[in-house]
Backbone bond lengths (Angstrom), bond angles and torsions (degrees), N, CA, C in turn:
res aa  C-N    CA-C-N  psi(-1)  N-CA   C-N-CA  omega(-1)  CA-C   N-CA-C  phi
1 X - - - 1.460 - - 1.523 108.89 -
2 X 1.807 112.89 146.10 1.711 96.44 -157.67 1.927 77.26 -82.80
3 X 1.374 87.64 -174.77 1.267 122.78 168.78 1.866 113.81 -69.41
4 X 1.343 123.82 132.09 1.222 118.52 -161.19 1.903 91.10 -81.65
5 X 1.668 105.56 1.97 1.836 93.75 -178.61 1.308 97.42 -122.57
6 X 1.654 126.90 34.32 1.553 133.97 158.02 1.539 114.98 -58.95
7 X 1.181 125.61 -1.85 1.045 126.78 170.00 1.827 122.01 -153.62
8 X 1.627 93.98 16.55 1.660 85.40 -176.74 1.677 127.72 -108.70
9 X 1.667 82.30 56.60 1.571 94.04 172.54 1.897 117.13 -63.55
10 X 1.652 103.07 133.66 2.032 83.42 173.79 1.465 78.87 -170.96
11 X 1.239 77.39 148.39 1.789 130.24 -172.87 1.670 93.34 -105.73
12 X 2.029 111.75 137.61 0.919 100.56 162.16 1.561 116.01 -178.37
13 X 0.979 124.05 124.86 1.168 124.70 -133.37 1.991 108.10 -124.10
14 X 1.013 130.39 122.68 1.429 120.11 -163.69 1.979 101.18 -159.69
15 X 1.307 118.10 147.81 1.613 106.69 177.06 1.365 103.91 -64.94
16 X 1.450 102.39 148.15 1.522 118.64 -168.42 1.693 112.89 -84.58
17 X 1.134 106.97 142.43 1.521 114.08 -166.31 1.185 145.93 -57.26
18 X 1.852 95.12 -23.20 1.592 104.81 169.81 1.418 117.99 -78.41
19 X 1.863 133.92 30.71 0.862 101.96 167.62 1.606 110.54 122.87
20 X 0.900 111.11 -75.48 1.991 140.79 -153.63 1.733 87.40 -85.01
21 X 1.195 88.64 146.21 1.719 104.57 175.09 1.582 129.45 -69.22
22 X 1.334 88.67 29.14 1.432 103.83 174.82 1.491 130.67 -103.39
23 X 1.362 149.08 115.82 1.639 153.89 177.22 1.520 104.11 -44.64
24 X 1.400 82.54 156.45 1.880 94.99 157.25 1.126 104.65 -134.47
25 X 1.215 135.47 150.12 1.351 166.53 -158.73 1.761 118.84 -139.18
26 X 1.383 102.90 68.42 1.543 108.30 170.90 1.451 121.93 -77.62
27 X 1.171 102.67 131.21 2.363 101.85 178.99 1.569 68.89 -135.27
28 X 1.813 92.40 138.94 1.479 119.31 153.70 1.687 101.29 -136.56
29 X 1.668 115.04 154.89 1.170 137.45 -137.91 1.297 88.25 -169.37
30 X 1.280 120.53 147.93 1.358 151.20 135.93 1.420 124.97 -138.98
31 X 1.360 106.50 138.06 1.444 122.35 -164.14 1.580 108.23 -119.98
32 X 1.427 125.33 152.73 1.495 107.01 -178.50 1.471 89.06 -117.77
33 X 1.377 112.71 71.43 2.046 125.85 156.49 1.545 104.95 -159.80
34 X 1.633 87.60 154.03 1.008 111.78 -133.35 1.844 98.35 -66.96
35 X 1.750 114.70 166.27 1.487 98.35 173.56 1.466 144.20 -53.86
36 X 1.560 91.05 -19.08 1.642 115.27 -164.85 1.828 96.25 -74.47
37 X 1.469 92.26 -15.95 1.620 75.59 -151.48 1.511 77.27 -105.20
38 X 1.293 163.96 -91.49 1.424 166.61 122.89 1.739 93.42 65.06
39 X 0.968 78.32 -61.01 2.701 89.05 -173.22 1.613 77.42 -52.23
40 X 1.380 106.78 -99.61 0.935 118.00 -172.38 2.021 131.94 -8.31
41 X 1.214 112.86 -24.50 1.423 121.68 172.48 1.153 87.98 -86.51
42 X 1.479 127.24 -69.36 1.373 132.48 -159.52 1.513 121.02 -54.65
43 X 1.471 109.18 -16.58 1.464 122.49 -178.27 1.756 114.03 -84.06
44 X 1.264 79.37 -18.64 1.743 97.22 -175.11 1.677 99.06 -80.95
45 X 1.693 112.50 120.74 1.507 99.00 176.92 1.258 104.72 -106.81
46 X 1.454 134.54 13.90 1.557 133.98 132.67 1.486 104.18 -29.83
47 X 1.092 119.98 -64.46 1.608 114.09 -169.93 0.968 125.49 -57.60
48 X 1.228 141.42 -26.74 1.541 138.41 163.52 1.499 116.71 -42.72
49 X 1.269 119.37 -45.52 1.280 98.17 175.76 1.321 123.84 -77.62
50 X 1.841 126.49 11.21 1.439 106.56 -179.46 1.414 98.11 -112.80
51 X 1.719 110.91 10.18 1.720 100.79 -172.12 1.487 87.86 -113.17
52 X 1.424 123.40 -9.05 2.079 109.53 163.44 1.280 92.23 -69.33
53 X 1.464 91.80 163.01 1.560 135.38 174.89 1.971 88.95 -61.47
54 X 1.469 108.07 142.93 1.363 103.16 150.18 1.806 122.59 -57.12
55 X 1.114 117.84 -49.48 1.254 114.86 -175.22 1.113 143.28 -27.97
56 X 1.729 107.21 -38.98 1.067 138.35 -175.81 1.760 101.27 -89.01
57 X 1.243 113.77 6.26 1.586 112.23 169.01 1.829 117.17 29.52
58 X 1.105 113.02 35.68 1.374 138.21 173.55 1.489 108.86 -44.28
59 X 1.137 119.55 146.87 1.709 135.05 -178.20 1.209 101.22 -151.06
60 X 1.898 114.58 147.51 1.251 116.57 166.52 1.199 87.14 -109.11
61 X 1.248 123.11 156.14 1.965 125.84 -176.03 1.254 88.28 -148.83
62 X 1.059 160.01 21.55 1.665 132.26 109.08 1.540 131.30 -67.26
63 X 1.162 96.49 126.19 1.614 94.08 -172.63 1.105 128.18 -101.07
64 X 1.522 90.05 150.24 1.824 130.48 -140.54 1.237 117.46 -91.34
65 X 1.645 145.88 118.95 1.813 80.89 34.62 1.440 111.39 -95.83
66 X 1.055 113.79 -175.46 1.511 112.81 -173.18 1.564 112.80 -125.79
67 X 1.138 129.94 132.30 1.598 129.91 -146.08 1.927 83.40 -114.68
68 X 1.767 84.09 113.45 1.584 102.91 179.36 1.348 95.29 -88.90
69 X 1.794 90.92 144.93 1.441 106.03 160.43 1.491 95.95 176.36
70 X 1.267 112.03 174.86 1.780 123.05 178.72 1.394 102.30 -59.11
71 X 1.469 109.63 125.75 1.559 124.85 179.17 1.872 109.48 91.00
72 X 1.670 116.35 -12.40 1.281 88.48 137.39 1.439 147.34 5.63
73 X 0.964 131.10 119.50 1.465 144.44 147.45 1.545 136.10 -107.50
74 X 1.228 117.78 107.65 1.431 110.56 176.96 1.290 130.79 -142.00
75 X 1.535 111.04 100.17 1.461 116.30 175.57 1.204 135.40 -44.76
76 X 1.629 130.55 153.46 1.381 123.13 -177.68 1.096 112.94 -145.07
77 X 1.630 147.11 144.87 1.415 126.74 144.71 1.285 95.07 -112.78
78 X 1.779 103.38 164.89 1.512 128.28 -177.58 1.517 109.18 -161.97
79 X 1.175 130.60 168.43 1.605 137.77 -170.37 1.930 79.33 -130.18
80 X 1.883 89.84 136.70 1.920 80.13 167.97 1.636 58.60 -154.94
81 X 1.316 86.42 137.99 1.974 118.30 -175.14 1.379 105.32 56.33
82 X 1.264 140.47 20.23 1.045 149.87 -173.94 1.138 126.97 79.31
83 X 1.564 108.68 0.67 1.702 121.43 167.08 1.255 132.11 -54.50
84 X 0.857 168.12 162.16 1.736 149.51 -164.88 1.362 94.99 -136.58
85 X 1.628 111.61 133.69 1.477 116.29 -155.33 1.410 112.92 -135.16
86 X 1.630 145.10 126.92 1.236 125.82 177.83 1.801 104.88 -106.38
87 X 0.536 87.47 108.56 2.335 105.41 161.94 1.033 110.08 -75.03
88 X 1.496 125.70 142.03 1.593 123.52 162.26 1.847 77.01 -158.98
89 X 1.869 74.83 138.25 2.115 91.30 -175.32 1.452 91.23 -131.75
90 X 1.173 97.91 160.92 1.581 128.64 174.97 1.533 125.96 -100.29
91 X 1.512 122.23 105.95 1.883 94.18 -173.23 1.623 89.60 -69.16
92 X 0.912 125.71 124.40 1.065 122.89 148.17 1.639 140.69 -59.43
93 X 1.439 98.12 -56.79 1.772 120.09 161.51 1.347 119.77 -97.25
94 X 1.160 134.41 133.35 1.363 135.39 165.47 1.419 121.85 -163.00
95 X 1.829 86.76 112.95 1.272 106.60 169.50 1.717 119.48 -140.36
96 X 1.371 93.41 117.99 1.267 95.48 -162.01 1.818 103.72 -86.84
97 X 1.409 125.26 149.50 1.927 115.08 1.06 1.057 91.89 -110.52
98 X 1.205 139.36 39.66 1.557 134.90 174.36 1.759 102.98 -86.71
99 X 1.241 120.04 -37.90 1.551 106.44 -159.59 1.450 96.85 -167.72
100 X 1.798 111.92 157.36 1.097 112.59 169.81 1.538 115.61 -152.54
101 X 1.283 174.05 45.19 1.102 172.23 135.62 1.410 133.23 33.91
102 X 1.438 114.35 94.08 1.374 109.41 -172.03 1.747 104.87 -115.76
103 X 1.558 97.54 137.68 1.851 98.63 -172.42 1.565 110.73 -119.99
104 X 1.174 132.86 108.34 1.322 121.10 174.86 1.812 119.70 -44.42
105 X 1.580 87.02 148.40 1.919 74.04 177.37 1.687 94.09 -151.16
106 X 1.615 109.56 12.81 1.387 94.69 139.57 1.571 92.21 -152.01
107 X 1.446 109.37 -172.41 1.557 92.26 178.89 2.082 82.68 127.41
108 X 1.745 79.17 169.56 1.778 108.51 -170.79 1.379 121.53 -71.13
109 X 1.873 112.40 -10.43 1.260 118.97 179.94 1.558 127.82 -106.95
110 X 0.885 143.60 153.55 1.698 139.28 -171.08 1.403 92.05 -76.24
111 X 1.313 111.50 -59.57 1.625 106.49 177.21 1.091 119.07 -144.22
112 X 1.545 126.33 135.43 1.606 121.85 -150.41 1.856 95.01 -141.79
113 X 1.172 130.28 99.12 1.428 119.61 178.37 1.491 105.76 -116.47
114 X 0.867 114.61 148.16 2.011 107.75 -176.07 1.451 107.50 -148.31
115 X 1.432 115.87 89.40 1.132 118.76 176.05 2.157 115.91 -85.28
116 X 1.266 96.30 131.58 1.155 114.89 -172.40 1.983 117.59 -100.91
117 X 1.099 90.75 87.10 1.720 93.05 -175.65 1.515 131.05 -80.74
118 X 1.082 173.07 106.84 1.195 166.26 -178.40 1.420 131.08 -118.88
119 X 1.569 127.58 117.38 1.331 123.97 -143.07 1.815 80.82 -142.39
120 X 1.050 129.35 140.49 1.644 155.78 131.56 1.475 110.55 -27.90
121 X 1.715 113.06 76.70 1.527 108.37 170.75 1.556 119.60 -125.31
122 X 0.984 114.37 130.65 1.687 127.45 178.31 1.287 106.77 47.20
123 X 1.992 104.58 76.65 1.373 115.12 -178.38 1.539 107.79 49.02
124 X 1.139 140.38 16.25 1.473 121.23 -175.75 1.972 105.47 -153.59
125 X 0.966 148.36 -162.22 1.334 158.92 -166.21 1.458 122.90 -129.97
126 X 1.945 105.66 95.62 1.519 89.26 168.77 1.674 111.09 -100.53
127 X 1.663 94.86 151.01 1.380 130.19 -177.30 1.601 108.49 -78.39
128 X 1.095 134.97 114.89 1.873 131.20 149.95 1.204 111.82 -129.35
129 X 1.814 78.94 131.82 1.640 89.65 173.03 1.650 98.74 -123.04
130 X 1.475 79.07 140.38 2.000 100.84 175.48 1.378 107.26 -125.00
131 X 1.299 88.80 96.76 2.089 89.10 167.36 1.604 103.86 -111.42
132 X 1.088 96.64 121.05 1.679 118.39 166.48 1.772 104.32 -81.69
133 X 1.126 123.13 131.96 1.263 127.45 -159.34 1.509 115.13 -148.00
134 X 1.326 132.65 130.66 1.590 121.62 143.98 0.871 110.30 -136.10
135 X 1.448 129.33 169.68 1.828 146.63 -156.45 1.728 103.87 -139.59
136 X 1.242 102.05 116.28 1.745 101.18 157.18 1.491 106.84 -52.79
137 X 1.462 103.64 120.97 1.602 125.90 165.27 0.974 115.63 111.39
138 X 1.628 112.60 9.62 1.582 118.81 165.40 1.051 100.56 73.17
139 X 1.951 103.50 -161.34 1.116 146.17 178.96 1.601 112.97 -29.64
140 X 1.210 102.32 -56.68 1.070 110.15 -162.91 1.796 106.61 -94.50
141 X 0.678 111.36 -3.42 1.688 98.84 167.46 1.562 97.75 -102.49
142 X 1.679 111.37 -41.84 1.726 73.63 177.92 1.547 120.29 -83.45
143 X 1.277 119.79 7.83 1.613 114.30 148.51 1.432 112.74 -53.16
144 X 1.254 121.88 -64.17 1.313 109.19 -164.81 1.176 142.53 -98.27
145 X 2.350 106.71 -0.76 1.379 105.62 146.33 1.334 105.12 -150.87
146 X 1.158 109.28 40.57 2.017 105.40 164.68 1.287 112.70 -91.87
147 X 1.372 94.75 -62.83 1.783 116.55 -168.11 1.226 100.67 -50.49
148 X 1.090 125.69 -71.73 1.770 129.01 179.03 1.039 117.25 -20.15
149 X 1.949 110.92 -60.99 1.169 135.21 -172.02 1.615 127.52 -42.74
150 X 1.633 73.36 -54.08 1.547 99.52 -167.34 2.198 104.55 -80.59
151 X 1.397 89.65 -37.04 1.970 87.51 162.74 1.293 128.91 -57.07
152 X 1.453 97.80 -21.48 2.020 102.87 -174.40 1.482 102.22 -106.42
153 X 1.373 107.38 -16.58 1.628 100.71 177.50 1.950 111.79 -72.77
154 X 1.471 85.04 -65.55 1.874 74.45 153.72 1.774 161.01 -58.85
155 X 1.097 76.52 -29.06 1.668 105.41 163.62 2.009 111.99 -51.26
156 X 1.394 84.81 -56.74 1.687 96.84 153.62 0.790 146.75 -33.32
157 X 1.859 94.55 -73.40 1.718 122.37 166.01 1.647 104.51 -31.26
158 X 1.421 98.06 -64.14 1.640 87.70 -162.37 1.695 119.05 -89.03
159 X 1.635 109.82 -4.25 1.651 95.97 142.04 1.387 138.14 -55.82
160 X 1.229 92.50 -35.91 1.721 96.55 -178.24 1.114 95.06 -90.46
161 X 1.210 152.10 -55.53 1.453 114.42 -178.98 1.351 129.76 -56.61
162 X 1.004 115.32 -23.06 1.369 119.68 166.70 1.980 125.22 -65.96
163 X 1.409 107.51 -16.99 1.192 134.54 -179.51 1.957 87.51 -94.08
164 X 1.123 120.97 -56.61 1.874 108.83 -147.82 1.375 90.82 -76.21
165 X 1.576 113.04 -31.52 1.533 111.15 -173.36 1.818 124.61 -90.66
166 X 1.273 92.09 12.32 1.881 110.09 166.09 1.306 89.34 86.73
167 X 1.146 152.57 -50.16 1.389 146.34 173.69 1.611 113.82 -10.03
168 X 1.659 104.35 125.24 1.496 105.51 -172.33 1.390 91.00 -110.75
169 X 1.557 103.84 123.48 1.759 117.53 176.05 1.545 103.65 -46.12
170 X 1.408 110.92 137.01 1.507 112.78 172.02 1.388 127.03 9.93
């Protein structure tokens, strides 16, 4: 019998609750493998560039592999509107394989935190992602190219993982 979360991937995006002019950005995922092995992709920051969108012409430019843990560092370039962009994040938290915390501390966003959770559900692995987020220009720029952005960038995310990790979509 499938799993009642064989298909309950979702993206979702709403202002965040404490208040402050900042979004939240929830992705939930479930995978049917095991947790050990789920962290473990996710720990790998090789993988980021095959679960972005091509578009975003993404690079990891610290070189790999790169030994995660709190105080991490990891550089990036990417084009988003065709702008050419440098990122560098912080793990902040790390505890494997339950959770991990990465915070931008330079990069395109005012504030970018993306906590990565992972818990052992129905024989298989659910995925959450919580990025707390804000954008110079407010409201209205991320009306008219964050939110979008950031819905199709994930939407992705978890096709392709669902593709690298043998997982057959619904």
């Amino acid at each position: 019998m499938p799993s009642p979360h064989s298909t309950g991937d979702s993206v979702q995006i709403a202002r965040h609750p404490d208040g402050s002019r900042a979004y939240l950005l929830q992705a939930t995922q479930w995978l049917p493998r095991p947790l050990s092995e789920v962290f473990a992709f996710f720990a790998d920051a090789g993988n980021l560039e095959a679960i972005t969108p091509p578009w975003l012409n993404f690079q990891v430019l610290t070189p790999q592999p790169i030994e995660m843990h709190a105080g991490a560092l990891i550089d990036y370039r990417l084009k988003l509107h065709q702008i050419p962009i440098r990122w560098q994040t912080e793990i902040s938290a790390w505890d494997p394989p339950f959770r991990f915390i990465d915070r931008q501390l330079k990069g395109p966003y005012r504030i970018w935190i993306h906590e990565h959770t992972f818990q052992s559900v129905d024989n298989g692995t659910e995925v959450l992602d919580n990025v707390k987020y804000s954008v110079p220009g407010g409201p209205l720029v991320h009306r008219l190219l964050v939110r979008g952005d950031l819905q199709r960038i994930f939407n992705f995310r978890q096709k392709k993982i669902r593709e690298l990790l043998g997982v057959n979509p619904g």
